[in-house]
N, C-alpha and C positions, 0 to 999 in steps of 0.2 A: 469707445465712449461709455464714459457708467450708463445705470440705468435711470433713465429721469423719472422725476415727479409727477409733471404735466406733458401729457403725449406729443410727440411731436407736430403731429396734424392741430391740437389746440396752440402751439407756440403761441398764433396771434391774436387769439380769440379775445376780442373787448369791445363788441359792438354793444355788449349791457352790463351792468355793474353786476359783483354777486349780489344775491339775493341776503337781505338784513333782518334779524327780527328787530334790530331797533328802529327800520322807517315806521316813523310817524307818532314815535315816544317822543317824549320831552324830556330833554337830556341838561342840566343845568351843572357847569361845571365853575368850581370855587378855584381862582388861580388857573385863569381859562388860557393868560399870556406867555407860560412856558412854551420850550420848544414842543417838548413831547404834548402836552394836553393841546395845545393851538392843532397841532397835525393831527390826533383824534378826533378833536372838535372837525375840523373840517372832513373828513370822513364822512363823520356818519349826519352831517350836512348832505353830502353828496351822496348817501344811502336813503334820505327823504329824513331823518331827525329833525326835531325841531331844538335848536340849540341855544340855550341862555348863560348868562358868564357874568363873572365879576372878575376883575385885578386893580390892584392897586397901579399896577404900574401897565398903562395902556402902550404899545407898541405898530412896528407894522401888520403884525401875525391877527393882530385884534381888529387891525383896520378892514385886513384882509378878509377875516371871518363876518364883520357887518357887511362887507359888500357879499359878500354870500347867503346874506337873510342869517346872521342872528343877531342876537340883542345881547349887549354886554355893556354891565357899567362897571365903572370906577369904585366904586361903592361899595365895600364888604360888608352891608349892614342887612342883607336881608328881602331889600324890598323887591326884587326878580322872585323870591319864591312864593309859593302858591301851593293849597293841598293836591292840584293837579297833577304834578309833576311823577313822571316814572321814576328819575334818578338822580339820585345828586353827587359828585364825583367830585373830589380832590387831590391835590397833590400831598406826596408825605411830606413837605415843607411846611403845609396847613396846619395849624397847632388845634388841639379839641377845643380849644379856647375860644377858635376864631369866630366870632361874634355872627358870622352867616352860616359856619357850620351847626353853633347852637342854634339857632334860629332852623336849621332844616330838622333837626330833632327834635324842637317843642313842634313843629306841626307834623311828625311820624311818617318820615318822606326817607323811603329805601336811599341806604347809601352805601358807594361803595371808593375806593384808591381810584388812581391812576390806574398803576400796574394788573390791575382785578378788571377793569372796561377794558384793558390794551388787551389781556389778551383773551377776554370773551370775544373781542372784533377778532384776533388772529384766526378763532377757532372756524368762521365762516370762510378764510380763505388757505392758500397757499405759504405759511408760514414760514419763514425765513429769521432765525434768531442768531445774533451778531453777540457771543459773550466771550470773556477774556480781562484778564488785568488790565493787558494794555491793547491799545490798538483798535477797540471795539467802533468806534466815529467814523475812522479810516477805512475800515473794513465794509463797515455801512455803508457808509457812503458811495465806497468800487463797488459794491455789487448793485446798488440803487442804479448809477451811473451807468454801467453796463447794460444792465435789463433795459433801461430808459433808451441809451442809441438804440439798441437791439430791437425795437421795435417791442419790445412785451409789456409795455404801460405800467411800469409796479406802483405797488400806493409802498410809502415809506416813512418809516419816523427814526431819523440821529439825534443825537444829542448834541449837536451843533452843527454850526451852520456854513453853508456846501453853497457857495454863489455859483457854481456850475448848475447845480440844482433848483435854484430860484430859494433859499433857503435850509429850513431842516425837515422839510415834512413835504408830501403830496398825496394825492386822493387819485390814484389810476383806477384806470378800467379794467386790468388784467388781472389775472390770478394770483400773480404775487405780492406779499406783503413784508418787507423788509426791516426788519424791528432790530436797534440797539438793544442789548440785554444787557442788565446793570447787575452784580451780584448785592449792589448795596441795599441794607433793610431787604435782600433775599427777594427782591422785585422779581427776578427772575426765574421764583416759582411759578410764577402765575401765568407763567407762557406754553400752549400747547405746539410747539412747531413742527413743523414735517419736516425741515431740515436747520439742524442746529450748527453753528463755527464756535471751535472754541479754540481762540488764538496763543494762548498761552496762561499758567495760574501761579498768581505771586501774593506774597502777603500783602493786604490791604484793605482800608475801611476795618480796623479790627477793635474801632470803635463798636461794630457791629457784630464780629467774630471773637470772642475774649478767648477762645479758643486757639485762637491762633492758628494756622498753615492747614492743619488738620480740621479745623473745625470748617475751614474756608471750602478745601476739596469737598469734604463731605457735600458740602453746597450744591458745589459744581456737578457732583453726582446725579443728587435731587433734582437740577435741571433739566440734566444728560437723560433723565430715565422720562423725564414728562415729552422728549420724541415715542412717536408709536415703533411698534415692529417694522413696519411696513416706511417708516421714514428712513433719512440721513444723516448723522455725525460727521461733519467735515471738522479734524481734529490735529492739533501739532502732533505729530508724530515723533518731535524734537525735542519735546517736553515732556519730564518725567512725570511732571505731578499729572497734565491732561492721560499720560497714557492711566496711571493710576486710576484716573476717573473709568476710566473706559473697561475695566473691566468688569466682564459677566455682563455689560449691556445688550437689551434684545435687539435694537436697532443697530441698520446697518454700518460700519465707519469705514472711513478712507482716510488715510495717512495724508499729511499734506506737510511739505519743509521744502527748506533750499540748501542745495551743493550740500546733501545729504546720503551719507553710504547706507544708513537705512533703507529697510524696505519699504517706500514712498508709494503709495496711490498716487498720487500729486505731488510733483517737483519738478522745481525751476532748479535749473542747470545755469549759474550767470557766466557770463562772458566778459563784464567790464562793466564801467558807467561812463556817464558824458554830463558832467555838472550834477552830480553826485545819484541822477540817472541811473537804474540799473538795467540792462539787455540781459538775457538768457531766452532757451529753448524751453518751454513747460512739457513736462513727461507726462502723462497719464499710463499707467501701468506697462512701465519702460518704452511707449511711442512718444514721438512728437506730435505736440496736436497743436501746438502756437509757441506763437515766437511775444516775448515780452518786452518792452522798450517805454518805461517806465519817464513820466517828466518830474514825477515827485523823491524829493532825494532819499535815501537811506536803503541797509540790507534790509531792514523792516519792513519797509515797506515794500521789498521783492517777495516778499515774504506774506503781506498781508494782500499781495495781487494775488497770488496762487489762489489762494483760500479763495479768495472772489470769483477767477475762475472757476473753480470746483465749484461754489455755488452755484453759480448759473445754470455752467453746466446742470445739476441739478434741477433746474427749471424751465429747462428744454432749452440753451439756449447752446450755439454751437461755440467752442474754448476757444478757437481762432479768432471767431468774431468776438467773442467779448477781451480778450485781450489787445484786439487792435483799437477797441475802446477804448480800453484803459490807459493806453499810450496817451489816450489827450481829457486825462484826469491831472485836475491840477491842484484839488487837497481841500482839506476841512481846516475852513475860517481858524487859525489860533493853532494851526500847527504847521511852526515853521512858514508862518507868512509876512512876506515883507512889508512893511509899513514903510518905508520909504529910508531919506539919506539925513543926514545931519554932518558940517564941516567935513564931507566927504568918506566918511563911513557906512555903511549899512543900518539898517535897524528891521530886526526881526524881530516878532512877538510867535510865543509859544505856551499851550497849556498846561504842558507836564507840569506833574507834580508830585514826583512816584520817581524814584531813586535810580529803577533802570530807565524809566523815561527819561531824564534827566540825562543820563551817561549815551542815551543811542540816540538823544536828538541833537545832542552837543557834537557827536561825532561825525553824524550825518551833515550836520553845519561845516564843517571843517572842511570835509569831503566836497561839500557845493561851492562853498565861498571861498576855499582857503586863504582866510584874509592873514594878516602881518599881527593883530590881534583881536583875543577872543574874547569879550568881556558878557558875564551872562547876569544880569539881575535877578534874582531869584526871589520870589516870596514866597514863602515856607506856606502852607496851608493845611491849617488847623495844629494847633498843638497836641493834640493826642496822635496825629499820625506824626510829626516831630518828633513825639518822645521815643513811640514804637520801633519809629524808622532811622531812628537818629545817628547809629554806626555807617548804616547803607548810604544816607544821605553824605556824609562824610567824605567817604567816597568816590561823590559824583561827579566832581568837578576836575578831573583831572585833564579832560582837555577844553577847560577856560584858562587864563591868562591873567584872570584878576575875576572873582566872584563879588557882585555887591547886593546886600540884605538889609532888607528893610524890618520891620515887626514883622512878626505871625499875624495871617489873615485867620482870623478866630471864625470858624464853623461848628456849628454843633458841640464847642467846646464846654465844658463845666469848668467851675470857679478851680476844681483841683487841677482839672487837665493847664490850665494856664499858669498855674502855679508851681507847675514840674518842670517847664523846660522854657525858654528862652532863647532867643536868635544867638544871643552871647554864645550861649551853649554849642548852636549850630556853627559859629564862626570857629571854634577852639576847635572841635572834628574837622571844619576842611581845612585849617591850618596843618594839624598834626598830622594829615595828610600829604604835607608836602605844597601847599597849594595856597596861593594869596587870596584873601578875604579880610570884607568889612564890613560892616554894621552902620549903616548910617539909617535909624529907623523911622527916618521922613519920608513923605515923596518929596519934597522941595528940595532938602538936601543932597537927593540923589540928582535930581536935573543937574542943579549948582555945580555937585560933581563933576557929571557925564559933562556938562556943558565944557568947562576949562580941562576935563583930561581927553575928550576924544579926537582922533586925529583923522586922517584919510589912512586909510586903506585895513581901517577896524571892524569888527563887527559886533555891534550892538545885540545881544538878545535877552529881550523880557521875556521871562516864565513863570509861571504857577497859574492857578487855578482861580486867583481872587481877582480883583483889579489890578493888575500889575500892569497889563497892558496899557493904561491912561499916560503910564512913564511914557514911552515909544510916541505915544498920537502927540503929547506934548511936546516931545524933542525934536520931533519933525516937522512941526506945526509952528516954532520958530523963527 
């Protein structure tokens, strides 16, 4: 077995929380209803903080945080602040504009990100950082899930939401702290972990990287280097660009792939699936140390259990036991989750929105459902990654059966970005592909659609990053 982080004799130690220097600050945070700040917020609740908030849009995550003593309004105007306050924290969604962020800057109230409080809290515990183009939610999420049966109490924040979990965030007693790492706006500098995953690196967000492929690694470097000597790189070994990152790093790394003739730290050997299920043997440094038996479909995700294992492992935790966990991990809300039937088809909703996500979740459907046909709605998300991605996107769809496209969901886009590229655009690439496609850029016109072409034994899947999902709840809700 490697060598762990946390001694074995501490595996279960959580009779006190760690020690905080923010108990008994005042911590006021703008945009307190995201996943990620909600699951902070409650933290350093439970580290003795005294926590105030504002969102626009109140949720259960906010309901959750007033029953734990804090105070949050609806209200971005200001009136929660006070010269008292230690800190005032927002998300990068917050624009400088926002009428409570000015407000914390006429009365000269220290402020800082999101990403800058996550990971001054990481640095008091046992850090655990979940980065990669794809796969990073999933990833999070198997290792949260493991530690949690396993008895090791982790506190954790995904970026979406894990109903095995009781949502996307939790406040343990234990030494570990499970963090999504996002490369977007470079969030992922600001994380010190002691053991880092990096599941694989693709272009993307290059709104952010104009650099392009090159400019993105470099990133991932920058991340890779903020582990100490004395920590863990659990790292594709499958991946050129990750092993790229990895060189001349001081900390330690372990290879981690599957049905790989590489030389693996980590690897799962499969043996077959069962409802697109994948079984294999995990290797740790050519032994067997668990057997895998997977209920969420795709190679991917045989793929993103390894790495989880290894994590753990990492964290004292035994590889057998955390993969007999994972057997009854059943996946992050929006990926690959069934919303129900309609005129006796299926209807699945999914996040991707990333050109190889697109191609491995479409396939991994195939593999579970194998229904008579495959029909995937897709909504493009954001036009600048459209225009960037728009060959790859192209593509994606070659095992759907009929693509249908709504508008681009406009993110962060400028007046140019929306003026370059067009669904049109996108329907002509998966045509010239080989591949049927349409444009109907309503939601109304698409139900209208689905409703008179879907038959039994179809399968429905909504994807992208925007509201797309509302198609699916609507057409079941029929």
């Amino acid at each position: 077995m490697p060598r762990v982080l946390i001694p074995m004799e501490h595996e279960m130690r959580m009779e006190s929380r760690p020690v905080s220097r923010f108990t008994g600050q005042h911590i006021h945070f703008i945009g307190i209803g995201g996943c990620g700040m909600s699951g902070l917020a409650r933290m350093l609740l439970d580290a003795g903080a005294i926590v105030t908030g504002s969102d626009s849009k109140l949720n259960s995550a906010t309901a959750e945080l007033v029953r734990r003593g804090a105070t949050i309004s609806r209200e971005q105007s200001g009136a929660l602040l006070s010269k008292g306050m230690d800190l005032v924290v927002r998300t990068a969604a917050i624009p400088e504009s926002n009428a409570e962020y000015q407000r914390a800057k006429a009365l000269g109230l220290r402020q800082t990100k999101y990403a800058q409080l996550l990971g001054q809290v990481m640095a008091e515990r046992l850090g655990v950082a979940v980065s990669g183009t794809h796969g990073k939610s999933t990833t999070t999420a198997m290792i949260s899930f493991a530690l949690l049966e396993c008895g090791a109490d982790p506190s954790f924040v995904i970026g979406g939401t894990v109903p095995q979990l009781g949502g996307s965030s939790r406040s343990g007693g234990g030494e570990a702290f499970v963090v999504e790492a996002c490369e977007f706006d470079r969030s992922f500098h600001n994380y010190p972990p002691k053991v880092a995953v990096i599941t694989n690196i693709e272009a993307d967000h290059l709104d952010c990287y104009p650099g392009g492929i090159d400019e993105i690694v470099e990133s991932f470097r920058v991340f890779s280097r903020r582990v100490p000597a004395e920590g863990l790189i659990i790292a594709n070994g499958q991946d050129e660009r990750v092993r790229r990152v990895m060189e001349g790093m001081a900390a330690r790394v372990e290879w981690v792939g599957i049905d790989g003739e590489e030389e693996l730290d980590w690897c799962t050997k499969l043996s077959g699936a069962e409802e697109g299920g994948y079984r294999g043997e995990v290797f740790h440094k050519g032994k067997i140390v668990a057997k895998l038996r997977l209920a969420v479909p795709g190679r991917h995700n045989a793929f993103n259990a390894t790495a989880a294992v290894a994590a753990c492992a990492a964290c004292g935790v035994d590889a057998g036991r955390a993969a007999d966990a994972l057997a009854r991990f059943t996946g992050v809300d929006r990926r690959m989750s069934e919303v129900g039937r309609f005129n006796g088809a299926i209807v699945v909703d999914d996040y991707g929105h990333h050109p190889t996500e697109i191609r491995t979740t479409l396939r991994a459907a195939r593999e579970k459902f194998a229904p008579k046909r495959l029909i995937c709605v897709f909504q493009p998300h954001q036009h600048s990654r459209t225009r960037f991605l728009l060959e790859e996107f192209g593509g994606s769809f070659v095992d759907a059966d009929l693509t249908v496209l709504p508008d681009i969901y406009a993110a962060r886009d400028t007046d140019a970005d929306k003026r370059s590229v067009s669904t049109a655009d996108l329907v002509d690439r998966i045509r010239s592909n080989g591949q049927r496609a349409i444009h109907l850029p309503q939601f109304a016109a698409i139900l209208e659609y689905l409703r008179s072409e879907v038959r039994a034994g179809d399968l429905i899947i909504t994807m992208g990053a925007g509201n797309i999902c509302e198609i699916g709840r609507e057409l079941v809700s029929a």
